[in-house]
C-alpha positions in Angstrom: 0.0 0.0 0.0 1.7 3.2 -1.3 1.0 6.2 1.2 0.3 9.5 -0.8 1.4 12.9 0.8 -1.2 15.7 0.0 -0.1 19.2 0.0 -1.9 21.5 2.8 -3.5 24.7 1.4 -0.8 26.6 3.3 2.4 24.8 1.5 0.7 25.7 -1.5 0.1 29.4 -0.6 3.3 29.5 0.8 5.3 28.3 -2.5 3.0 30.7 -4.4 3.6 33.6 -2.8 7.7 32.9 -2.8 7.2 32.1 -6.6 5.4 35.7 -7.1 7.7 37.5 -5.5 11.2 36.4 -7.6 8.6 37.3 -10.5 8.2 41.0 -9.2 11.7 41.0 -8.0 12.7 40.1 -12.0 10.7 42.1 -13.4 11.5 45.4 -11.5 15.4 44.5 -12.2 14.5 43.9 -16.1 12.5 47.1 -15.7 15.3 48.6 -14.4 18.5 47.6 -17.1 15.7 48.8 -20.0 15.2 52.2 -18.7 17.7 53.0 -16.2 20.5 56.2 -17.8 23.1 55.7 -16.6 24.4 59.3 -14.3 27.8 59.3 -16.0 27.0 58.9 -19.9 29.2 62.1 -21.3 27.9 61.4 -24.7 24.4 62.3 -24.6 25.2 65.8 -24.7 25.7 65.2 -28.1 21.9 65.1 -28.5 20.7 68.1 -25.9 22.3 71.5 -26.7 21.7 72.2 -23.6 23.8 70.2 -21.7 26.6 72.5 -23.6 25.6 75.4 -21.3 25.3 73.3 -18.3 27.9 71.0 -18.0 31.7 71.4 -18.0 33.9 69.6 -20.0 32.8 66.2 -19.2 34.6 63.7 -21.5 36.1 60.2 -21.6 38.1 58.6 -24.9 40.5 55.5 -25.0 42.8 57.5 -26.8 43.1 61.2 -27.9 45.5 63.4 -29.6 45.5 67.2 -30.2 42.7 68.2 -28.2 43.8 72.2 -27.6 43.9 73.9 -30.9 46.4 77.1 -31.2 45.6 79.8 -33.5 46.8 80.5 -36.5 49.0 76.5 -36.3 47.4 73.6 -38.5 46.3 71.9 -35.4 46.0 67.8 -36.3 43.2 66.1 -34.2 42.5 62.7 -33.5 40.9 60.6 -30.9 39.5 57.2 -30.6 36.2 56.5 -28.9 35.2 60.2 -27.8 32.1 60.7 -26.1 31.3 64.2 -24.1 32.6 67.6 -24.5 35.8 69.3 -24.5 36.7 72.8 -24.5 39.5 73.5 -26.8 39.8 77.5 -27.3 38.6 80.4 -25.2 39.3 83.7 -26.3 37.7 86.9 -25.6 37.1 89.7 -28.2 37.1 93.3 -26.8 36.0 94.5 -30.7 34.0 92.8 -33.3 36.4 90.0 -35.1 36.8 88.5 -38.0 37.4 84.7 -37.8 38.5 82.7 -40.9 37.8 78.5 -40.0 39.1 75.3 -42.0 38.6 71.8 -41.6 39.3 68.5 -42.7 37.8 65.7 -40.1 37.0 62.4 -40.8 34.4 60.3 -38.5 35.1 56.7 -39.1 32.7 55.6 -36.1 29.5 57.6 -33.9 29.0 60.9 -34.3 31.1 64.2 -33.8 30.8 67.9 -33.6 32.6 71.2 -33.8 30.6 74.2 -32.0 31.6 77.6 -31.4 29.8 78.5 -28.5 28.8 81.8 -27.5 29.3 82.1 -23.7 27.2 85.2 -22.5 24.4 84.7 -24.8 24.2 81.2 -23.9 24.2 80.2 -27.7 25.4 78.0 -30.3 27.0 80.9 -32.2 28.0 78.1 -35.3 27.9 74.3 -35.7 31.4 74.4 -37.4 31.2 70.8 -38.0 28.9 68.1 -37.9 29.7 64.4 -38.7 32.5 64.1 -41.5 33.0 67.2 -43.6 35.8 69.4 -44.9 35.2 72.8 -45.6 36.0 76.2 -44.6 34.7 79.7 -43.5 36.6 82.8 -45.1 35.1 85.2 -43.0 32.9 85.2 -40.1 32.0 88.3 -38.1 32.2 87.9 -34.1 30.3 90.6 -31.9 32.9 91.5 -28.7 32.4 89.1 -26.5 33.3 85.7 -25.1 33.5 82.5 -27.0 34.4 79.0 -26.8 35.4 76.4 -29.3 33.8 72.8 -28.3 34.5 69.1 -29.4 31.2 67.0 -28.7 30.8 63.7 -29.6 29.2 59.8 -29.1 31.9 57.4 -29.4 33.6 58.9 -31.8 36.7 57.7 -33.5 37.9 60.5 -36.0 41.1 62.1 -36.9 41.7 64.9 -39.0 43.0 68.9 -38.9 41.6 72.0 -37.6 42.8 75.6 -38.3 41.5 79.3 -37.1 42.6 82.8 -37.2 41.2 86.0 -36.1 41.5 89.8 -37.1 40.0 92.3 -35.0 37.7 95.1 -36.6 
């Protein structure tokens, strides 16, 4: 004669209710790798313009090369996996100013941006540069006041050269 166990009401609540909750717990952690941001992503200000404003220089890259450009000097850039921004020239202008800007920059991976930034105003003065692109600006007139030039990118592996000069009116 074979003697059956039967499972009690309460075992079976029990084992439900310890089943439902590593359901909720799994589903609140999936819920949480989908939509969590991470706080220290440097390359989403990429995306929001005004982050540019907001932030400082906040940037991370494997490897970099030429990141402060000097006036009036062929400035070569490259960098490998650049996400955030970087300031690379300040300069102030007590008169109007005439810049001249050329570039040659090549994006092999993400995306990349040159902005000159417009520090009192709170403004992208000029997107110099978006993506790969070589071109240049003769002449472009700055009102006197403060301006930055800005590298922003996503995971951006690009090399390439950079050149500005300025005459004051």
């Amino acid at each position: 004669m074979k003697i059956r166990k039967v499972m009690t009401g309460t075992k079976k609540m029990r084992i439900a209710h310890v089943f439902s909750a590593i359901c909720a717990m799994l589903a609140i952690l999936l819920l949480i790798l989908l939509f969590y941001t991470p706080l220290f992503n440097p390359g989403r200000i990429y995306y929001d313009n005004d982050l540019l404003f907001n932030e400082n220089d906040n940037y991370q890259c494997s490897a970099t090369n030429g990141t402060l450009i000097t006036p009036n000097h062929e400035n070569k850039i490259s960098s490998e996996n650049f996400s955030g921004m970087r300031t690379v020239y300040t300069f102030v202008s007590n008169v109007d100013t005439q810049i001249s800007i050329s570039w040659d920059i090549n994006v092999k991976h993400g995306n990349f941006k040159i902005v000159l930034v417009d520090l009192e105003n709170s403004k992208i003065e000029l997107v110099i540069c978006d993506g790969t692109d070589s071109n240049r600006i003769d002449s472009y007139l700055l009102s006197a006041r403060e301006y930055q030039i800005r590298f922003v990118g996503d995971r951006a592996n690009l090399n390439g050269e950079f050149y500005i000069s300025m005459d004051s009116q």
